[in-house]
C-alpha positions in Angstrom: 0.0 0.0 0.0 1.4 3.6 -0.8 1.8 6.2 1.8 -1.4 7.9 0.4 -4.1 8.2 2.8 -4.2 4.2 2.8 -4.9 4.2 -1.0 -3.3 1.7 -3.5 -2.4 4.2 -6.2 -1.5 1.7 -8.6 -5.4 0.5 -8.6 -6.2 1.0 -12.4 -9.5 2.9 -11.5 -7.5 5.3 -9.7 -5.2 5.3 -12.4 -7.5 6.3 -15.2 -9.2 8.9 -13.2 -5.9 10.5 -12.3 -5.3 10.6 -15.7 -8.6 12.0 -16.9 -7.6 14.8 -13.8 -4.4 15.8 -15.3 -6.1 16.0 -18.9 -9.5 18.2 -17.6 -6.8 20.7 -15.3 -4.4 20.7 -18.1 -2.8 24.0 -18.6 0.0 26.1 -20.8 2.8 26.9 -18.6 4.5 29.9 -19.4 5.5 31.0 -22.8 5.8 27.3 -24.2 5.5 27.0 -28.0 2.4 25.4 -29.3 4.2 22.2 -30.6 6.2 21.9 -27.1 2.1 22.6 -25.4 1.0 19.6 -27.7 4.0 17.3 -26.8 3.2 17.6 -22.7 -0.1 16.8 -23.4 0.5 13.9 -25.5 3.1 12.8 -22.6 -0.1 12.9 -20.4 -2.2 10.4 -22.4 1.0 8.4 -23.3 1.0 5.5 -20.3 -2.7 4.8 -20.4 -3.2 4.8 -24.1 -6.5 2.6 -23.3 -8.1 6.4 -21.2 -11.5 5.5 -23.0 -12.2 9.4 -23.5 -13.6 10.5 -26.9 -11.1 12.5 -29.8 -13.2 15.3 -29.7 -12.6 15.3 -25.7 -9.4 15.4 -25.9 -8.9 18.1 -28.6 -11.2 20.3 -26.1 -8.9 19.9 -22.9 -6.0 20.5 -25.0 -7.7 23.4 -26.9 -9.0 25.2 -23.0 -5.6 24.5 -21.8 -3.9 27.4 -24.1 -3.6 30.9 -23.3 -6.1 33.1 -25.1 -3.1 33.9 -27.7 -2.0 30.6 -28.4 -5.5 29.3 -29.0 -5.6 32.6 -31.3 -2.9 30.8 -33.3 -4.0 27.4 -33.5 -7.9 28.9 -34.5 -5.7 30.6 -37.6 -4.5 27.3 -39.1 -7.7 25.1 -39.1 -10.9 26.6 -41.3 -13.6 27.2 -38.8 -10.9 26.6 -35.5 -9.4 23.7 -34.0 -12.2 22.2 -32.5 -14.2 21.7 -35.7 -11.5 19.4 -37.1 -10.5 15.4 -36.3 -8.5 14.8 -34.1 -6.3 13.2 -36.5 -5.9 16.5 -38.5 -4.9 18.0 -35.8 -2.3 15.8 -34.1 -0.7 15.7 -37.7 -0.3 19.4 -37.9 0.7 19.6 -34.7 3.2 16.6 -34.4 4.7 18.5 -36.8 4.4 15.8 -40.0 2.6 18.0 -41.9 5.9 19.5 -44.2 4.8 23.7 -43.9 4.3 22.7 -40.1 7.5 21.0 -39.7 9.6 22.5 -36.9 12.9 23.4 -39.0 10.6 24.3 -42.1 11.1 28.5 -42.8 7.0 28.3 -42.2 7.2 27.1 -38.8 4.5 28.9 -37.2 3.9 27.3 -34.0 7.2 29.1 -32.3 6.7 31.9 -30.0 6.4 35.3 -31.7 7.4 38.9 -30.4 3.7 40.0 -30.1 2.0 37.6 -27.8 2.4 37.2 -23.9 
């Protein structure tokens, strides 16, 4: 038993609703690029790839976890905003396989710029 209040943390229940926490609380910290944003919160859902929670789900508690300017940014890039697109568009733009999206492409738009924050 962990030293937790008497609770076996390792339960799976416990588990996935830890994990659905950290998802529905998940936040930008600082002045993190919009790919380095995307790659914590895939590190999140990355040891319980079985979290049962719908696409569209996740793309809203990554979407409410930017900052007002960053969510600005991603809105820009999809036609009718991020959250009217798959999930698998998205994670393809923003793992950064789509080439004008790439992170050492001249077009790289997802690093910070001098006018936001």
């Amino acid at each position: 038993m962990d030293d937790h209040y008497g609770y076996h943390t390792d339960h799976p229940l416990l588990k996935l609703l830890n994990l659905r926490d950290n998802l529905l609380t998940f936040k930008q910290v600082g002045n993190e690029t919009i790919q380095q944003i995307w790659l914590k919160f895939q590190s999140t859902l990355q040891p319980f790839p079985s979290h049962g929670m719908y696409d569209k789900t996740l793309l809203e508690c990554f979407y409410w976890g930017l900052g007002p300017e960053k969510r600005s940014i991603v809105d820009r890039f999809f036609e009718g905003g991020m959250l009217h697109q798959p999930y698998e568009v998205v994670a393809t733009l923003l793992d950064g396989r789509y080439p004008p999206f790439a992170e050492d492409s001249p077009n790289y738009p997802m690093a910070n710029s001098e006018d936001e924050e």
